[in-house]
C-alpha positions in Angstrom: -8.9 -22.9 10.2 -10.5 -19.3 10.2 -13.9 -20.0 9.9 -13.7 -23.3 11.9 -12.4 -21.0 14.6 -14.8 -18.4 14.4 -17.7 -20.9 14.2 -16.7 -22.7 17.1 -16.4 -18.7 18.8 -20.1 -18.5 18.4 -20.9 -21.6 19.7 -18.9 -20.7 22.8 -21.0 -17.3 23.2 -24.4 -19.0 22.8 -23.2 -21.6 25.6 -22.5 -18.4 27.6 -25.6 -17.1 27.0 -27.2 -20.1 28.1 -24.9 -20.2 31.3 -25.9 -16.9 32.2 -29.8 -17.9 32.4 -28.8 -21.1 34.6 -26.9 -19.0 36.7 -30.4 -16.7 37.3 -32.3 -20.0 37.7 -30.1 -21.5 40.0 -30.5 -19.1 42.8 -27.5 -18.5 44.4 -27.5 -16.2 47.3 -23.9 -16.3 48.3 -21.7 -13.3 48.2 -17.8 -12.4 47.9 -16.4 -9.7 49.7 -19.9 -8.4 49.6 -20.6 -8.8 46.2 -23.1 -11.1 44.8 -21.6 -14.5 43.6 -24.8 -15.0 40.8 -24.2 -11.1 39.6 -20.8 -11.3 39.3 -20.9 -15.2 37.7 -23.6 -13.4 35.3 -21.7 -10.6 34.5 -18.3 -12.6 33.4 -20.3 -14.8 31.5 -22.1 -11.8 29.6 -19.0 -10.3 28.7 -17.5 -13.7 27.5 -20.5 -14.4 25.4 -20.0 -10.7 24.1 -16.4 -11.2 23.5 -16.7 -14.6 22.0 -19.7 -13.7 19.4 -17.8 -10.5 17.9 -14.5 -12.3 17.6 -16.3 -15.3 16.0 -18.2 -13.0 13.6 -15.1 -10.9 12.9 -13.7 -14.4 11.6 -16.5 -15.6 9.7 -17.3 -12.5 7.9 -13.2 -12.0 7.3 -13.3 -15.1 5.7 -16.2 -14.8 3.8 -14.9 -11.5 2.2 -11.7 -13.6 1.4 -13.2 -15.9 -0.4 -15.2 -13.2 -2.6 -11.7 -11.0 -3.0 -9.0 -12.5 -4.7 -7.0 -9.1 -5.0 -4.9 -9.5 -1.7 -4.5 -5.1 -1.5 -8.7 -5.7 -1.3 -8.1 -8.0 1.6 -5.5 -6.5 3.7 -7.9 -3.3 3.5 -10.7 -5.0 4.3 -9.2 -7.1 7.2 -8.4 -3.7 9.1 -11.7 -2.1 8.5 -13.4 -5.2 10.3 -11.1 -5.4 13.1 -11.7 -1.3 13.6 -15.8 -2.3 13.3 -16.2 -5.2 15.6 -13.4 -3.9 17.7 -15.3 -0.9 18.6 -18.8 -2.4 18.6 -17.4 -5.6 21.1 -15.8 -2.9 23.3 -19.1 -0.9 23.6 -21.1 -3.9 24.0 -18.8 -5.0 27.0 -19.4 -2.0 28.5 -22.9 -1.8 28.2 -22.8 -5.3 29.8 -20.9 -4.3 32.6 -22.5 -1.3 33.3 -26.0 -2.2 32.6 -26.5 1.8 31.1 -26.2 1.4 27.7 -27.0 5.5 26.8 -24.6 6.4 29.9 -21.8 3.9 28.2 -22.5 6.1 24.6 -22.4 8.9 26.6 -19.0 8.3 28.4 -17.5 7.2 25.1 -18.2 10.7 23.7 -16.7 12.2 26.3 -13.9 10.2 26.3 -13.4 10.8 22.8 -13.5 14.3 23.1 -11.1 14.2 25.9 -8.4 11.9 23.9 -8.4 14.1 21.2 -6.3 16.9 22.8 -4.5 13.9 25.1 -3.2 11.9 21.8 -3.7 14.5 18.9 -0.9 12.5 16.7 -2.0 9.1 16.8 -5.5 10.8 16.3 -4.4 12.2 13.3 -2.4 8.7 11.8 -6.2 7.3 12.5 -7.4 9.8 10.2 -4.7 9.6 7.9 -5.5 6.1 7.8 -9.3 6.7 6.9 -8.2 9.2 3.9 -5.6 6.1 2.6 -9.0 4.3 2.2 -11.3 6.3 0.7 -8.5 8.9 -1.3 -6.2 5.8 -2.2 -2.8 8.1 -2.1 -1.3 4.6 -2.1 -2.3 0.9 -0.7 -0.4 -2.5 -0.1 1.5 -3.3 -3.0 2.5 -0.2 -4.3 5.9 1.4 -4.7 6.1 4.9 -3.5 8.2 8.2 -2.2 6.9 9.8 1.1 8.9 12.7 2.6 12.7 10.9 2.5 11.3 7.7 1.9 11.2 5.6 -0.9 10.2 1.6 -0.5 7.2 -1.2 -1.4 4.1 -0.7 0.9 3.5 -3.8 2.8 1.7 -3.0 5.5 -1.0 -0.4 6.2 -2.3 -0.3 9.7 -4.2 2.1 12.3 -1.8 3.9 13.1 1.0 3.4 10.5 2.4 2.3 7.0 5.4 0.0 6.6 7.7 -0.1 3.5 10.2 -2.4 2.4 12.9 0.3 1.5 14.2 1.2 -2.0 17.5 2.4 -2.7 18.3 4.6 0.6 21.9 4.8 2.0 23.0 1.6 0.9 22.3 0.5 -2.5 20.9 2.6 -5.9 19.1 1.9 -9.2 16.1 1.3 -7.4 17.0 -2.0 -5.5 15.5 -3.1 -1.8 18.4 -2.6 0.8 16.4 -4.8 2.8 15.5 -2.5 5.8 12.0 -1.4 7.0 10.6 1.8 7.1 8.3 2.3 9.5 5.8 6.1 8.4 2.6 7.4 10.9 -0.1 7.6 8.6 -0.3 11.5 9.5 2.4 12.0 7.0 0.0 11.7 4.0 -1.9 14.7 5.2 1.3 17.0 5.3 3.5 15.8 3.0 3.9 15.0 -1.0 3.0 11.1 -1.8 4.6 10.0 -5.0 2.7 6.7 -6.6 4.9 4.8 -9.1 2.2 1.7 -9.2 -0.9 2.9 -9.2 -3.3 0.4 -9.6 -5.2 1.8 -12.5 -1.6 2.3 -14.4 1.6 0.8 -12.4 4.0 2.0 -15.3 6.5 5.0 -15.3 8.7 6.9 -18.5 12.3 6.0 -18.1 15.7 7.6 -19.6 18.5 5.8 -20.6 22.0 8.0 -21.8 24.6 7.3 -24.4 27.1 9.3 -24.7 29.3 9.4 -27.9 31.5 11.6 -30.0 30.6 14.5 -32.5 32.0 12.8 -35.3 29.1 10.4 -34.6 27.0 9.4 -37.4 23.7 11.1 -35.5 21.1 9.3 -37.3 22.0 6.0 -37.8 22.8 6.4 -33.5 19.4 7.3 -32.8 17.2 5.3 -35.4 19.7 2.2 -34.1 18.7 3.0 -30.2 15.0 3.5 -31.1 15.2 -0.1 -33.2 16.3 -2.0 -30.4 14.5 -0.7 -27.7 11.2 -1.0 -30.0 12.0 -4.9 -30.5 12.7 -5.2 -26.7 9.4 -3.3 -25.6 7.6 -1.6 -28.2 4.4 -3.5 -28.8 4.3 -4.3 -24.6 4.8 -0.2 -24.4 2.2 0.6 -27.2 -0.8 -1.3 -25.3 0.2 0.7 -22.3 -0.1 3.9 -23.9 -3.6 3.0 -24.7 -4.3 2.9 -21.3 -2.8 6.0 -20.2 -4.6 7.8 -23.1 -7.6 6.9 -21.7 -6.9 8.0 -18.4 -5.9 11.4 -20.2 -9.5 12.0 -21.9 -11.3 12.0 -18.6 -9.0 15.2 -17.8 -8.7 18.2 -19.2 -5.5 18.1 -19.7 -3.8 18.2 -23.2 -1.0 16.1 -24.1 1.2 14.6 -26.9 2.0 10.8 -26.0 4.1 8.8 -28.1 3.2 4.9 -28.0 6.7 3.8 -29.2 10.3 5.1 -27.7 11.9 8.1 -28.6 15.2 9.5 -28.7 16.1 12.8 -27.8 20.1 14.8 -28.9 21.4 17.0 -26.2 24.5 18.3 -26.7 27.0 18.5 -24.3 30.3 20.2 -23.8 32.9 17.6 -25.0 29.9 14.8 -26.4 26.8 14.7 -27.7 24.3 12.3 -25.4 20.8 10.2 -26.4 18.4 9.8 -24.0 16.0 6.8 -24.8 12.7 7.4 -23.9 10.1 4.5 -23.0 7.6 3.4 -20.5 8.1 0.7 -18.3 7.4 -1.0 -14.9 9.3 0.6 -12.2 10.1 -3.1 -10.5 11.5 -3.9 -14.0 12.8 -0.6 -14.4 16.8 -1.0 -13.8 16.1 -4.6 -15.2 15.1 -3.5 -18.6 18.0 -0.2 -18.3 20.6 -3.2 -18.4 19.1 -5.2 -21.2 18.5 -1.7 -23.0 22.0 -0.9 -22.4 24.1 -4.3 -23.8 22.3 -4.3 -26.8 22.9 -1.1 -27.9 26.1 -0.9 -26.9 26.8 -4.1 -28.5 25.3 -2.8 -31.8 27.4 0.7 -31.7 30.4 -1.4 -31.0 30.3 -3.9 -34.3 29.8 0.1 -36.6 33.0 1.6 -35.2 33.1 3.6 -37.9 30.0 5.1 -37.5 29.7 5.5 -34.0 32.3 6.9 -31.7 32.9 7.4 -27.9 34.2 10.4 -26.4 38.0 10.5 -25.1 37.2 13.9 -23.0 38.5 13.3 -19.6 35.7 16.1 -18.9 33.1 13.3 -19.5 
């Protein structure tokens, strides 16, 4: 329906184009409230053809770039960018048309511009906090990430603002939507810390999953048991994953030891020693995976009672 619509927009302008040269042929010499009846019939048809060709082009090239773009993050972007292009170029054009003085119309604009930027400095700056989202990428539709106090799914990036679906928040943990929106002026990216958890080039995040027993805890059957099942459950998915992030490492200088399977690590506590399970993982599967991770080793520690004991501490 798009391109339809923005066909049948250009259409429209060129038959306003056309009206506006009948109009001069025509010869009308009667006037409104002093004010010339062809000039003014001229003038409205100008600005519709104006009107009518950018909003038709905005459509078919929208839709064109669709078509090419199956990646909807691509699209979103892209959609914004042409609205912000023709938007502009339309309005200056309607001006010019109006005006007849297309350098005074430039002109003015600067001035203008120069006069909004002390009049709306913060919605000036969530435009160019918009601009850096699109060429820095901080973060873009899709992603899950932590701004500030604020922790949700992007779904929206606009002019002047960013919406998120929210993530945990007052009402629910573990990483689960409480449903509400977050609304964010794009400013805040220039100011303030932007955590990624889905970056497009690697969406994946290290996760920790505790188990606390007993001293009298046979320690390395515990941990080899924990590192067995979690390698079943994810090892090959995790081990393809650390390839990737390897290869993000070696185009920066810095150093680090990854390991490509889980690991566990002791720590020991006051009353209880604890294993944390270490793996890699996709933050929307994250609690998902924590649960799964969780039955079956608990299940497994529970059929070796003998060899694997819970604390009784009411310190715990």
């Amino acid at each position: 329906m798009s391109r339809p619509l923005g066909y049948l927009s250009v259409v429209l302008s060129l038959c306003c184009a056309l009206g506006v040269g009948l109009v001069g042929r025509l010869g009308i010499e009667e006037t409104v409230v002093g004010f010339d009846v062809a000039s003014l019939l001229g003038e409205a048809l100008s600005v519709m053809a104006v009107v009518l060709a950018a909003y038709g082009c905005y459509r078919i090239v929208l839709v064109a770039f669709d078509r090419r773009t199956p990646d909807k993050r691509r699209r979103h972007d892209a959609r914004n960018v042409f609205r912000l292009a023709f938007g502009a170029a339309g309005t200056a054009a309607v001006l010019g048309v109006v005006t007849q003085q297309w350098v005074g119309v430039l002109f003015s604009l600067g001035v203008v511009g120069f006069a909004v930027t002390f009049a709306l400095q913060q919605p000036l700056f969530s435009l160019i906090g918009w601009l850096y989202i699109m060429v820095k990428r901080p973060y873009q539709v899709g992603d899950r990430v932590a701004i500030e106090d604020s922790k949700g799914d992007v779904v929206e990036v606009s002019f002047l603002v960013t919406t998120l679906w929210e993530i945990n928040g007052g009402l629910v943990s573990s990483n689960q939507p409480s449903g509400r929106i977050i609304t964010l002026p794009n400013s805040v990216v220039l100011s303030s810390h932007v955590m990624n958890y889905t970056r497009e080039d690697f969406p994946f995040v290290w996760n920790e999953l505790s188990v606390q027993v007993a001293y009298e805890t046979d320690i390395d059957y515990a941990t080899e048991t924990m590192r067995a099942i979690a390698d079943d459950y994810l090892g090959d998915e995790m081990a393809a994953r650390i390839g990737r992030y390897r290869e993000r490492l070696s185009e920066t200088p810095v150093e680090l030891e990854v390991q490509d399977r889980p690991t566990v690590n002791v720590v020991q506590q006051e009353s209880w020693v604890e294993f944390r399970l270490r793996y890699l993982v996709h933050p929307r599967r994250g609690q998902r995976v924590k649960n799964e991770l969780y039955r079956r080793i608990l299940d497994a520690f529970n059929d070796e009672p003998e060899r694997v004991q819970f604390p009784v501490s009411r310190n715990r």
